[in-house]
C-alpha positions, 0 to 999 in steps of 0.5 A: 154443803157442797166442796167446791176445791174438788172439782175444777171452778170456772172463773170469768176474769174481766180485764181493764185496758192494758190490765196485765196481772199475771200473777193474779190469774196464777194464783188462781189457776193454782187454786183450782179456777179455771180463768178465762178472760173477758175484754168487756161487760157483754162478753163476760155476761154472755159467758154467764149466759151459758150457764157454766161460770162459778164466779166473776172477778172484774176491774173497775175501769172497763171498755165502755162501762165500768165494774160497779155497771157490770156488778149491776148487770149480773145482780139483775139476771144472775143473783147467786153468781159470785162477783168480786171487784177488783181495780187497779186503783180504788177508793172507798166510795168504789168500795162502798158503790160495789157492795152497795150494787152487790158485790160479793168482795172488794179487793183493793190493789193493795192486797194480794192475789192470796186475798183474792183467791180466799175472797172468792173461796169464801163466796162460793162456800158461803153461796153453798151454804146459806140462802141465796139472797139473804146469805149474800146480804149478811156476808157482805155485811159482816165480813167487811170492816168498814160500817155498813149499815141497811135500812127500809125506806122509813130509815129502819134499819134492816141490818149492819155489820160489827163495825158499825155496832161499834161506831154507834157504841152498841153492845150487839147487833141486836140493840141496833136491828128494828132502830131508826137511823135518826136515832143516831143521827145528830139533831142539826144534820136530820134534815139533811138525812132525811132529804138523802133518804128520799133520794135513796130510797124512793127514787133510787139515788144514791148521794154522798159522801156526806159529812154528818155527826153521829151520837153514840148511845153513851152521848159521845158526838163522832163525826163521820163521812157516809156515802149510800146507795139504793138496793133491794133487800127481799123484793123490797127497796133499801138504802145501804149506808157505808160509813168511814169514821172521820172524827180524829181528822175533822178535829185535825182540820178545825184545829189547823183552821183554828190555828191559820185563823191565830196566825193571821192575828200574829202577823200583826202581833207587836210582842211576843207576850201578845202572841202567846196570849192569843195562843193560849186563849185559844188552847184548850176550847178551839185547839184541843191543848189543855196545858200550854206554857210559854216560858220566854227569856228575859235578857235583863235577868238571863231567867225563863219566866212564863208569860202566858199560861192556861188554867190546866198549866198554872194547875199542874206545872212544877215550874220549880221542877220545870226550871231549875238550872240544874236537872230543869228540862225547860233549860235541857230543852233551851240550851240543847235547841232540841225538843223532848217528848215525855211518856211520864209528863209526872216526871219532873214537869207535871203533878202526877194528876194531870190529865194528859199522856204527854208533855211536849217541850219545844224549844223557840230559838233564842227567845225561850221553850213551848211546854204543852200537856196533850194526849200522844199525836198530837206532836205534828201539830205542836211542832207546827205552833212551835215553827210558827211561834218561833217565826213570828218571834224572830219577825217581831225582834227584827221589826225592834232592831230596826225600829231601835236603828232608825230611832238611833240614827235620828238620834246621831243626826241630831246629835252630830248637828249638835255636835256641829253647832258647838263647833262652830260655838268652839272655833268662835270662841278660839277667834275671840280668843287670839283678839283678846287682850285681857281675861275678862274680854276672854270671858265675856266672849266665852259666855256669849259665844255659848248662847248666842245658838239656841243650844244652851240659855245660860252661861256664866262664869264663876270665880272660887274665893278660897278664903269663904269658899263663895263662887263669884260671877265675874261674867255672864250672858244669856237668859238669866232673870236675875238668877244668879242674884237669887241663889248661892253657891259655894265650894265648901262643905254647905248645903251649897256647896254640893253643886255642879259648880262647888263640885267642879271646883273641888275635883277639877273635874266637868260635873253633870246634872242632866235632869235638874227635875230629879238628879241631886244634889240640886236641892238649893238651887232646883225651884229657882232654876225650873222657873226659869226654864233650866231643865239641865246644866254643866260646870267645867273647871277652866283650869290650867295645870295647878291654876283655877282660873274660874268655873264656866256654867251652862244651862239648857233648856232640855234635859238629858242632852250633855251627853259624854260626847257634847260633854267631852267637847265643852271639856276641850273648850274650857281647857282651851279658855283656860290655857288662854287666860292663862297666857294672858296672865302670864304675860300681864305679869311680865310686861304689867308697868304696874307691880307689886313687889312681895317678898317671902318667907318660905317654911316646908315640910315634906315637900313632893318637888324634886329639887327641894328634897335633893336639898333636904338630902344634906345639912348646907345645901342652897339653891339660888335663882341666877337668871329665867330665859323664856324657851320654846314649847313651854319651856324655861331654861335657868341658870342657877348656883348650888352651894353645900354640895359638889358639881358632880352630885349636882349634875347627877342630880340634874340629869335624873330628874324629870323636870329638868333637860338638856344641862350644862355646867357654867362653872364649878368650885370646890364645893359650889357650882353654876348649872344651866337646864331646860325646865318644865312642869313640876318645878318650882320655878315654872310653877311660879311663873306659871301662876303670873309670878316672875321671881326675882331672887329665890334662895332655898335652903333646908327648911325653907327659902327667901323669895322676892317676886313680881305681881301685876300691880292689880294681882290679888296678892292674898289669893297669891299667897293663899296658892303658894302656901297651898303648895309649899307650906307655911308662907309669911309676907316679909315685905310689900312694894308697889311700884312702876317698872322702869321709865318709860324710854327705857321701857320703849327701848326694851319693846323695840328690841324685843320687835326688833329681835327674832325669838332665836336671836333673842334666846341666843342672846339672852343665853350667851349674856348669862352663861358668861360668853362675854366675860373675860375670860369667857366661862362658857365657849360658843360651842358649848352654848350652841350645843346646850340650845340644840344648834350648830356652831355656825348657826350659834355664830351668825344668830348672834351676829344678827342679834349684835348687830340689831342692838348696834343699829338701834344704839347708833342710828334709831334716834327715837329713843332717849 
């Protein structure tokens, strides 16, 4: 063999337009090549043509012609002569063409000018060294590490090199030498095979590249891209095959195929469980993920559970590993928001069996974690499900909250129309109101103002009979189909009476029952209310401080609708009904010409009333009533006298409580005195006027007390005593008289003056009588009486002017009254 680096090698470098590599041609100079440059094809063969070129190096991108022509060219008229391509850019399908042309080397752009010079050493070595044609063949071949395979026009192969040995599953050369290519070639892609192999062979085509599925000798199906060319082996024609194994990518590809096609589905996905289920349908046979978990959050319990699991996950997961709240990577990986990729998926996440080489958990935002068993590589493609997963998760909440803001919003519209309609229900029943002059006038408008909307069918008023506990109707109105007859209601411990209204009655509180259908207890009256198309009801105490004036009772025809707001408004009406009986029946019970006059014996014990354990403080203390002047705001100012115990400690007394203001003392002896005060709840006086009863004489003592009081003539006398017992003790009747207050004169005097005052001269008036200004001598100044009411001197002064001055015109010049 001969050395080629001991004399000087005449190397043709053939450049491409602007092609500069200065560095390429030093190193070859230092390598001992002699380099000249060629511009084009025809002057680097005419340089052959002289017979003193070794070997060629050429770009691919040539004035006029290309690299693989040129390679072409030289392999007709000079067969020994060493050519390597050498572009700028290049591809495999470049690669595959020159060696295919006979190309002695492909030096891509990406490698050295030291692979260069070593490419073109060992094609001169090898031209010394073997026969010239079948050396070139065989070194191309087995040098390059791409497949390469050579085959008669039969399809036999003639040749290949390691790599395609190895791509086919082969053990040597020699089992691949002598066999036919479509011994390789997948059954469904022979015919195309077969058409190329005309191409090549016999018209000398060269086609691809080609997308075709190889099986390998132990049956493994791999997917490869082949581009051929025709040549000459020997005088005879071939077809050489370059093969770039694409098994890995075309997999990648029908998986992202695989997967648009599922996010196309998800786009119209409604829940997250409907998503994961595609996802892990899709799994194992299209996406190449056997194990795959979706573990969501449940905001009802705070917990990660699964929602979708393919049958590789409910096999080797450890979910107890997995999702333990404490060392759990599932919760790692939810609460941290970042993802972990586990080398030893047996590590705390799968049973040590399982056929993977990583587990993947990803986190999903707020919603939960994606676990997935696979080989290593997959972690782009998981990180792509995972962006998805999550987006669409994100869409689908914003898509409720919207859905549940609009449902809300119609909701609130109908409410607040509602809500308006029983407004208007509330201002008609606040007119009947001031018209009314009696209770069951207030009543009746009440029960009809309620149903004359199509909110509510029914309302009716109950009376409590504390004596049987019975819930009476005193008035009604609306559909009620003899209803009221049919059941029975009471207030007492009965089956009967666990009702809205027994329990409205006893708390005096609003009570509720929005679906008579279901809600107990609404046993008693349940068959009888749905016949007649009660679906829901409320009952409101009409209470007025320590006074029950009935129980009001509403049904509609839906359920659910007494919500706290409409709730919260029927209690304002029923408070407002009852404030107004309640002042009706205070005033029946001063104006009545009709009265009942009761007097009684009075027995306490442990009595909550300030004034009665401030006469229980000390043996001799009383009490006794003087006078009750109506005041402004709900207010009583009393005149009274204590006996058994000094002014001082009675004053002290007084200003301490809270049940009384503004107190002045009229007169005072040794042991004994005579105070006025403003009075207001808590008080045993407001509390008997407050429930219709105007006292006339009230004496206490310790132990208990006498009263004399006056009832409208048609007051239910026992209901009266029942109430009073209920709140001071033991309670006797001594004495009952009914009787006509004074004659009618003299009662048209009184309601003359009474128009005829205003309500400050009438105070003022009334005020000055009692504390002694008239008297001789007077036991209380102007001033002080000015000063006890709130007013000046003057004003005292001419109020009272005013008022003496009416009375004197109604005595001298108003004739009418006799």
């Amino acid at each position: 063999m001969t050395n080629t680096t001991t004399r000087s090698r005449h190397l043709v470098f053939v450049d491409g337009p602007g092609d500069e590599r200065s560095s390429t041609r030093a190193a070859l100079s230092e390598a001992g090549f002699d380099v000249d440059s060629a511009d084009t094809a025809a002057a680097c063969l005419d340089a052959l043509a002289e017979g003193s070129v070794d070997a060629v190096v050429t770009a691919h991108e040539l004035p006029e012609s290309t690299g693989i022509e040129l390679i072409r060219s030289i392999r007709e008229r000079f067969a020994t002569i060493p050519v390597v391509l050498s572009p700028e850019g290049g591809s495999e399908r470049i690669a595959g063409k020159a060696l295919a042309e006979g190309a002695s080397g492909y030096v891509g752009s990406d490698q050295s000018p030291a692979e260069l010079v070593s490419r073109l050493e060992a094609c001169l070595a090898e031209r010394d060294s073997i026969d010239e044609e079948t050396g070139r063949y065989r070194n191309l071949i087995q040098t390059s590490p791409t497949p390469i395979n050579i085959f008669d026009e039969n399809g036999t192969t003639l040749w290949g090199n390691d790599a395609v040995v190895e791509l086919l599953g082969l053990s040597s050369r020699s089992e691949l030498i002598g066999r036919s290519i479509f011994d390789f070639i997948h059954p469904e892609d022979q015919a195309v095979a077969e058409s190329e192999l005309a191409e090549i062979v016999r018209e000398e085509i060269a086609t691809g590249p080609t997308y075709m599925r190889l099986v390998r000798d132990d049956g493994e199906i791999r997917r490869v891209r082949i581009a051929t060319a025709p040549g000459r082996f020997r005088g005879e024609r071939i077809g050489q095959a370059v093969a770039v194994d694409v098994t890995a990518l075309r997999t990648q590809e029908q998986r992202l195929e695989r997967l648009n096609e599922l996010l196309a589905e998800w786009i119209d996905g409604e829940t997250k469980a409907s998503i994961t289920e595609s996802l892990v349908g899709a799994a194992e046979a299209e996406l190449d993920l056997p194990i795959v978990t979706a573990l969501l959050l449940d905001d009802d319990t705070g917990e990660l559970r699964p929602v979708s699991q393919t049958d590789g996950a409910q096999t080797y997961v450890d979910e107890a590993a997995l999702l333990a709240r404490e060392g759990g990577l599932a919760w790692e990986v939810f609460l941290a928001g970042d993802p972990k990729v586990v080398d030893d998926p047996g590590d705390g996440i799968l049973e040590g069996s399982a056929p993977v080489e990583q587990a993947y958990l990803e986190p999903l935002g707020r919603h939960g974690v994606l676990v997935v068993g696979a080989d290593s590589g997959n972690r782009d493609f998981i990180e792509i499900i995972t962006e998805n997963l999550r987006a669409m998760f994100d869409r689908i909440e914003r898509e409720s909250l919207l859905s549940q803001r609009e449902t809300l919003l119609a909701e609130q519209n109908e409410r607040l129309g509602r809500l308006e309609r029983i407004n208007g229900v509330v201002r008609n029943v606040a007119e009947a109101v001031v018209g009314a002059s009696t209770r069951a006038e207030i009543e009746a408008a009440l029960c009809r103002e309620l149903v004359d909307t199509d909110l509510y069918m029914l309302a009716w008023v109950g009376e409590h009979e504390p004596s049987t506990g019975a819930v009476h109707p005193r008035a009604s109105a609306g559909d009620e189909r003899n209803y009221l007859d049919a059941v029975t209601i009471t207030a007492d411990d009965s089956a009967t009476g666990w009702g809205p209204a027994g329990r409205a009655v006893r708390t005096r509180e609003s009570q509720v029952v929005n679906d008579i259908l279901t809600d107990p207890p609404f046993e008693p009256w349940r068959e009888a209310a749905l016949e007649r198309g009660y679906r829901a009801g409320i009952s409101l105490p009409l209470a007025y401080r320590d006074s029950l004036y009935g129980v009001l009772n509403i049904y509609a025809t839906e359920s659910g609708v007494f919500d706290d707001l409409e709730r919260a408004v029927l209690e304002e009406l029923s408070d407002l009904v009852a404030h107004a009986i309640n002042a009706i029946e205070s005033k029946r019970a001063l104006v009545s010409d009709s009265v009942v006059e009761l007097e009684l014996e009075i027995e306490w014990e442990d009595s909550e009333y300030p004034l009665v354990e401030f006469l229980e403080a000390e043996s001799g203390r009383t009490f006794e009533l003087e006078a009750t002047i109506p005041a402004e705001e709900d207010t009583y100012r009393i005149i009274s006298t204590f006996e058994g115990v000094s002014p001082d400690a009675v004053e002290t007394f007084v200003e301490r409580t809270r049940t009384a203001h503004s107190v002045q003392l009229l007169g005072r002896r040794e042991n004994a005195c005579t105070v006025e005060c403003v009075v207001a709840d808590d008080n045993v006086v407001f509390w008997l006027i407050d429930h219709g009863a105007v006292p006339q004489t009230f004496t206490l003592s310790q132990g208990g007390g006498r009263l004399v009081v006056e009832l409208p003539g048609d007051a239910d006398v026992r209901q009266f005593i029942e109430m009073l017992a209920s709140e001071f003790g033991d309670v006797e009747l001594r004495g009952r008289r009914d009787h006509e207050r004074s004659v009618r004169p003299r009662q048209t005097f009184l309601t003359t003056v009474e128009d005829r005052l205003t309500d400050r001269q009438r105070e003022i008036l009334e005020t000055a009588y009692f504390s002694g200004y008239f008297e001789k001598p007077r036991r209380r100044t102007g001033g002080e009486i000015a000063e006890s009411i709130g007013i000046s001197q003057p004003t005292f002064s001419d109020h009272l002017r005013a008022s003496q001055r009416n009375l004197l015109e109604l005595l001298y010049e108003d004739r009418t009254v006799e």
